[in-house]
Every structure is written in structure tokens, then in C-alpha cells.
C-alpha positions in Angstrom: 18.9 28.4 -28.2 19.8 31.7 -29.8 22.9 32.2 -31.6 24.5 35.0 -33.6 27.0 36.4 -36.6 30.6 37.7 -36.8 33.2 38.4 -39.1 35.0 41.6 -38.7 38.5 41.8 -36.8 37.7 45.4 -35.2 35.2 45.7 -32.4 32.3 47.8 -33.3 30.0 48.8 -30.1 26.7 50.5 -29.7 26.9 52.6 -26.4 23.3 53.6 -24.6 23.7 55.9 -21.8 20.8 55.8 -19.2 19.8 57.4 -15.9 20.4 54.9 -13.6 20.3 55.0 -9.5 24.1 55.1 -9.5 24.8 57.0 -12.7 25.8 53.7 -14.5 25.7 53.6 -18.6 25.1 50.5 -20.2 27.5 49.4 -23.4 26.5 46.5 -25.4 29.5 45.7 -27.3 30.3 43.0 -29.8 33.6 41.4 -32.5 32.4 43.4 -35.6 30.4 43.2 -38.7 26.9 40.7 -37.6 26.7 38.1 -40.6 24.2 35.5 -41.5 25.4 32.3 -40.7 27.8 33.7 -38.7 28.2 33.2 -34.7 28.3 36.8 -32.6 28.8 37.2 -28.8 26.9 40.4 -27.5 28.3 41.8 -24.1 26.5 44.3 -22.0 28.3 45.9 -19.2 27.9 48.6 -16.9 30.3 49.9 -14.0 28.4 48.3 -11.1 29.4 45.0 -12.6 29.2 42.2 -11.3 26.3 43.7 -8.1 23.9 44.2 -11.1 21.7 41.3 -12.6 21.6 41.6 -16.4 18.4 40.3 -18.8 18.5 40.2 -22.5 15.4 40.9 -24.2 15.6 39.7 -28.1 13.3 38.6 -30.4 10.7 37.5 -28.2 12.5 36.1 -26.0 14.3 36.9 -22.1 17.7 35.3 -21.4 19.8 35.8 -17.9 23.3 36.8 -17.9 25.6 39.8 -19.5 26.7 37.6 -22.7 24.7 36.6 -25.8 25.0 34.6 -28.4 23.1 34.8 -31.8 23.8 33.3 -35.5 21.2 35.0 -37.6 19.3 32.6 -40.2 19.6 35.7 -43.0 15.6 36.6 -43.2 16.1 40.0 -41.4 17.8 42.7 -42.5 18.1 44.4 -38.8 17.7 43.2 -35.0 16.9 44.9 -31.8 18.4 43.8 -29.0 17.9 45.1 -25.2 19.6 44.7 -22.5 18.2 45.3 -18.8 20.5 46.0 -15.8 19.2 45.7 -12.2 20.5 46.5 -8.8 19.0 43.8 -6.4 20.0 45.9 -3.2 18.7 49.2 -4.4 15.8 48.1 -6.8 17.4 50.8 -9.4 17.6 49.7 -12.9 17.2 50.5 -17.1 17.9 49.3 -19.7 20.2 49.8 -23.4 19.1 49.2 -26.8 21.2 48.6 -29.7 20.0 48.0 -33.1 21.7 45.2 -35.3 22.7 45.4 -39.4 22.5 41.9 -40.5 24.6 41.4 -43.6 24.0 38.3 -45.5 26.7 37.1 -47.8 25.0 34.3 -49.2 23.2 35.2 -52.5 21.9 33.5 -55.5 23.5 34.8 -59.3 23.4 33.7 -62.9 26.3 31.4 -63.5 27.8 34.0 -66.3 28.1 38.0 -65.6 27.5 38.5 -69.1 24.3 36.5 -69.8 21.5 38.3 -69.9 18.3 36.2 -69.1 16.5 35.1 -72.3 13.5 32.8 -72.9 14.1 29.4 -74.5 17.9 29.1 -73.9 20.1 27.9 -71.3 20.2 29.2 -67.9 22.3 28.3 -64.7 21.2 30.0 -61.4 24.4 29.6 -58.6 23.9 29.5 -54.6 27.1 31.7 -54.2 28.5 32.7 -50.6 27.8 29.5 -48.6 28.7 30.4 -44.9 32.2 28.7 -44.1 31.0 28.7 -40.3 30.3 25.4 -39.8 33.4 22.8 -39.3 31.3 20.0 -41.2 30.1 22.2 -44.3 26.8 23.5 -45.4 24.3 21.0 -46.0 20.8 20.1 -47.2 20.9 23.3 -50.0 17.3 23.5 -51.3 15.8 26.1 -54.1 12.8 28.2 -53.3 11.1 30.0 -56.3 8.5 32.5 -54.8 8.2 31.2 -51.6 7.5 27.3 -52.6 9.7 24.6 -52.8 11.4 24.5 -56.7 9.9 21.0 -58.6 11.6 19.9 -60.9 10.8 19.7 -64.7 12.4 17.6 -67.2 14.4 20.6 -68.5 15.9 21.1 -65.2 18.4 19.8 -62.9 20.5 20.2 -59.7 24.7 20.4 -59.8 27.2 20.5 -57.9 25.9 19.8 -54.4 22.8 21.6 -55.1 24.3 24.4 -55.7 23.7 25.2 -59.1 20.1 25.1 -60.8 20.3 24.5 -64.0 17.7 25.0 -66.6 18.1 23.6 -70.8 15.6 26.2 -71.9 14.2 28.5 -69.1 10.5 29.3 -70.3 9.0 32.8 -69.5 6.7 30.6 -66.4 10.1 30.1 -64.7 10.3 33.9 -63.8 10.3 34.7 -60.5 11.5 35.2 -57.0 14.5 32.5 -56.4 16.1 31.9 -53.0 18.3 29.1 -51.8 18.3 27.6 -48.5 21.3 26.2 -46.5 21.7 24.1 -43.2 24.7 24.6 -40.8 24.3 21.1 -38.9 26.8 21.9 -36.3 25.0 25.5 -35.4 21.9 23.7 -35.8 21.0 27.0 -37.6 18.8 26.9 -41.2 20.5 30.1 -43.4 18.3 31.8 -46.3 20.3 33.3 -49.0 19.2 37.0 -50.4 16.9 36.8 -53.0 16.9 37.2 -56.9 14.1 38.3 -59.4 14.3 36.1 -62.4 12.4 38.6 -65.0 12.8 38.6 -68.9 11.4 42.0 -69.6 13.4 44.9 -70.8 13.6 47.9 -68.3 13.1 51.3 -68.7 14.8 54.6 -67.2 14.0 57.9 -67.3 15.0 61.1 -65.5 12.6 63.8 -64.0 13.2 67.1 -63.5 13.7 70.4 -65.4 15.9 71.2 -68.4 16.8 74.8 -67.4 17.6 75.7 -63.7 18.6 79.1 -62.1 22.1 79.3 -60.6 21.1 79.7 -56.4 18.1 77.9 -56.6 18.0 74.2 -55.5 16.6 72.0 -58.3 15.4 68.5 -58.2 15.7 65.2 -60.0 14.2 61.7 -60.0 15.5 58.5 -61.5 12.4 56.6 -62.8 12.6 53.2 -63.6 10.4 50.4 -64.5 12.5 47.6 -62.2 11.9 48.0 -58.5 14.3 49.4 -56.7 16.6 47.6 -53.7 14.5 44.7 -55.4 15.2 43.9 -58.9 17.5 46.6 -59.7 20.1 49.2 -57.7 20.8 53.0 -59.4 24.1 54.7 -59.5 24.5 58.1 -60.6 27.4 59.4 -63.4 28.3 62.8 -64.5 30.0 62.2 -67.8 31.6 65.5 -68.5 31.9 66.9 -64.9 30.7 66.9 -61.5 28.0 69.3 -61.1 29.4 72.7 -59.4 27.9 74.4 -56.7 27.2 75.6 -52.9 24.8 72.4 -52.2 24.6 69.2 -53.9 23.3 65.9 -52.8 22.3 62.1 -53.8 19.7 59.7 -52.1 19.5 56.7 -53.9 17.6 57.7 -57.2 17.5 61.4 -56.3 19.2 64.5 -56.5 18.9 67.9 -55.3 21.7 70.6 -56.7 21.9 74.5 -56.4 24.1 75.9 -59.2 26.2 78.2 -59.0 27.9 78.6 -62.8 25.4 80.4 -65.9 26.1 79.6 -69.0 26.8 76.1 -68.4 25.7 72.2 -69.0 25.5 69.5 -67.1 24.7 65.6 -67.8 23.1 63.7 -65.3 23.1 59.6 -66.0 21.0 57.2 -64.7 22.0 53.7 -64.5 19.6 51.2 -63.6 21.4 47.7 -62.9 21.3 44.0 -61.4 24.7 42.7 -61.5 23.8 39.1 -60.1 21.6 38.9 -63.5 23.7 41.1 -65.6 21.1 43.4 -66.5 20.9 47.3 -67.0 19.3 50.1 -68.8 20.9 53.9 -68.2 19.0 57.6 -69.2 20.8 61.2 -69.9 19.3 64.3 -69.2 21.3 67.7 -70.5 20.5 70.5 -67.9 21.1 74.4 -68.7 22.3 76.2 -66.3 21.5 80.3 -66.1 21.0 83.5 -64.0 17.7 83.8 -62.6 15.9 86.1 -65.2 14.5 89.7 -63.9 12.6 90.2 -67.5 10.4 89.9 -70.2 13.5 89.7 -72.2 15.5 87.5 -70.0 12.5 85.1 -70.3 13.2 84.7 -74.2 16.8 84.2 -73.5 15.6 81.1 -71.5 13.7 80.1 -74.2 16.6 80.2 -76.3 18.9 78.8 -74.4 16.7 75.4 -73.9 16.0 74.7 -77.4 20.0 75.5 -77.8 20.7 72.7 -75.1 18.5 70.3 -77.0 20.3 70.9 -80.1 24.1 70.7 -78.5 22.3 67.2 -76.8 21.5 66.0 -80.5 24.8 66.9 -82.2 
């Protein structure tokens, strides 16, 4: 059987118009945000309801009727899901598509914010976010650490339920990709939990891009980091000391495109590189100078200038 995910109040829809024999969109609707663990009702509908036949196409699979139920087991990020409409007397038909975020909630975490992994002490790794779905609880909760089932050493152990793996010394072997697993007996659905990178080595951040830029020309910059990103570690941006100023500016994840528009002027960029299940981060600041676009020789050695001037003002 298929089942599905739900936990928002509003309803959120995804509308498809196509060309049908009597000019009939189809609108698959359904109760909010789609969560792992999590049971959603899809509708489709279309005004020659109920002369049309409607077929669900999902995941492989082709149900009959204009409802659909999924609870999604948290191993994909997004779904597809078509809908087919058919009118037996006239042969007409199509078809609308909607494409489904899956959020997961469940996640696994160092026990303490604060702790920042460290060979050879103490470690606790939490199964946080448990679907409350279920009327008879979560069960079964098992540890994966890169892929495999987690064996147990003597310096491990298993708390509360399961929930909590705990480790006496963690060794620099036990790094790794950890996931916890979780079964909802009354769904009958099996629910992985988002994964965590268990690494002991220090990152590094560094940002790209020039350190003198011309006000009306668009200038570009790259957050580097050693961690991989969406993975091991998420950036954020700061401008400590102002927002940069100017006709276009822009962020996509670890880049940035500006156009200045003030000479004379500095701006900090910050690079924050962090993991706040593991508590780990690493930041970079780059001082820009901003001036007019030069038109000579001599505005040329002004630029010169006025970079080594920004390195200085960067030092003091």
C-alpha cells in the first residue's frame, strides 16, 4: 500500500492546467507541509467530476481513484506524483503533475550543542525528532553508520530506548556517516532519519573574489570551504559593519554577486561555515574597496593605493 505525510493546518495545492476535450484543468491538492512519517491525502479533481476516471501514477506504481494516500519513509528529498483524468464517453483525457518537498524532521545530533567532536573522550549521538504519528509509538530504533548496521564495541552502548548512542571514548575509526532508523508499526511504514557526518578534522573557509571592485560593475564572490556543503556543513553570510549598498545584490548559498554603487568605501563580507547538530564552525573576512572605475594611468596608482590602504585599515 502507499501512504503519505502531513502536518501543516493550511492547504497548500499544486494546480496543472491542461488542454483537455472539455477544457477541464486538473488540481491536485493536499492538507499542507508533506513530512516523513507523516500520513498525506492527495486529491485530484477536475470539473467533469465524477464522468471522468482518475489514475495515479507514483513511484512506479498505478492506483484507481481521485484520492491518494502516502507516508513517506524519509529517503527522498522530493516526489513526483501524476495524476491522469479520462473521459470514458469521449476518449479525451491528460494528465497533472505535481512535484512533492518531503521534509523530514527526524535527525540525529550530538547530545550537547556545545561539544565539539574530539577523539578519545566521551560522545553521545541522539535520534531526535521521532514521528508522533503513530498511536502505539515509534519502535524497533536501530543505528546505521555508513550504510551498515552499527556493532557494538565495548566502549559503546544504547540508551534510552535506543535512542541515544553512546560512546566512552569515540576513536578517530568511529567517524562517519550516522543515520537512525525508526518503525511506525501501526503505518506499517519503516522511517530513516537525516543523516550526520561524524568528522574530527578542523575546517577551513576562505573567501574568493577581488579586493578592489568598481562602483557599476557586478563583482563576484565564493565561499570556499573544506566541509561539504548541504552535507557536513551549511554557510550563512554576515555583513558586520553594514549591508553592502547598491542597484543589484544577490546571495545563493555560498555566493554573491554585488554592483556598488558608493567610492570611497569598505565592505566586510563573512563567511560562516557551520553544523549545528555537531556544534562545529569555522568563519572567513574579506575587506573589499570600493572605487570609481579608473579612466587613467594615474587613476590606476590610486587603485594601487587604495588596496594596500584597505589591507592596512583590515590589520589595525
Amino acid at each position: 500500500s502507499i501512504t503519505m505525510i502531513s502536518s501543516w493546518t493550511t492547504l497548500c495545492c499544486v494546480v496543472l492546467v491542461a488542454s483537455m476535450g472539455w477544457g477541464s484543468p486538473v488540481q491536485i491538492s493536499w492538507p499542507g507541509e508533506v513530512t516523513a512519517g507523516y500520513t498525506t491525502v492527495f486529491t485530484c479533481s477536475s470539473s467533469c467530476f465524477p464522468n471522468c476516471t482518475y489514475t495515479w501514477s507514483f513511484r512506479g506504481e498505478t492506483l484507481e481513484g481521485n484520492s491518494l494516500t502516502w507516508t513517506p519513509d524519509g529517503q527522498d528529498l522530493t516526489a513526483e506524483l501524476q495524476c491522469n483524468v479520462s473521459d470514458p464517453k469521449t476518449g479525451a483525457s491528460t494528465r497533472g503533475t505535481a512535484i512533492i518537498k518531503v521534509k523530514n524532521k527526524m535527525f540525529v545530533q550530538i547530545s550537547s550543542q556545545d561539544t565539539v567532536p574530539s577523539p578519545n573522550q566521551p560522545l553521545s549521538l541522539v535520534c531526535s525528532g521521532l514521528p508522533s504519528s503513530d498511536p502505539r509509538g515509534p519502535s524497533d530504533l536501530v543505528w546505521y553508520k555508513d550504510g551498515q548496521k552499527v556493532s557494538l564495541r565495548e566502549n559503546m552502548q544504547l540508551l534510552g530506548n535506543n535512542q541515544t548512542l553512546h560512546f566512552d571514548s569515540v576513536l578517530p575509526s568511529d567517524g562517519g556517516f550516522y543515520h537512525c532508523q525508526t518503525h511506525l508499526p501501526s503505518l506499517e511504514v519503516t522511517v530513516d532519519s537525516v543523516g550526520f557526518l561524524l568528522s574530527f578534522d578542523p575546517w577551513n573557509v576562505s573567501i574568493s573574489g577581488p579586493d578592489v571592485i568598481y562602483t557599476g560593475v557586478q563583482s563576484e564572490f565564493t565561499c570556499l570551504t573544506s566541509c561539504t556543503l548541504n552535507v557536513e556543513c551549511t554557510v550563512k553570510w554576515q555583513f558586520r559593519g553594514g549591508f553592502p549598498v547598491g542597484p543589484h545584490f544577490s546571495i545563493k548559498g555560498n555566493h554573491i554577486k554585488w554592483v556598488p554603487s558608493l567610492p570611497g568605501t569598505f565592505q566586510n563580507f563573512t563567511c560562516i561555515a557551520e553544523n549545528k547538530a555537531s556544534g562545529q564552525s569555522a568563519e572567513d573576512t574579506k575587506m573589499v574597496a570600493v572605487i570609481d572605475v579608473p579612466i587613467s594611468g594615474s587613476e590606476a596608482m590610486k587603485l594601487s593605493g587604495l588596496s594596500a590602504l584597505a589591507f592596512c585599515s583590515f590589520m589595525i
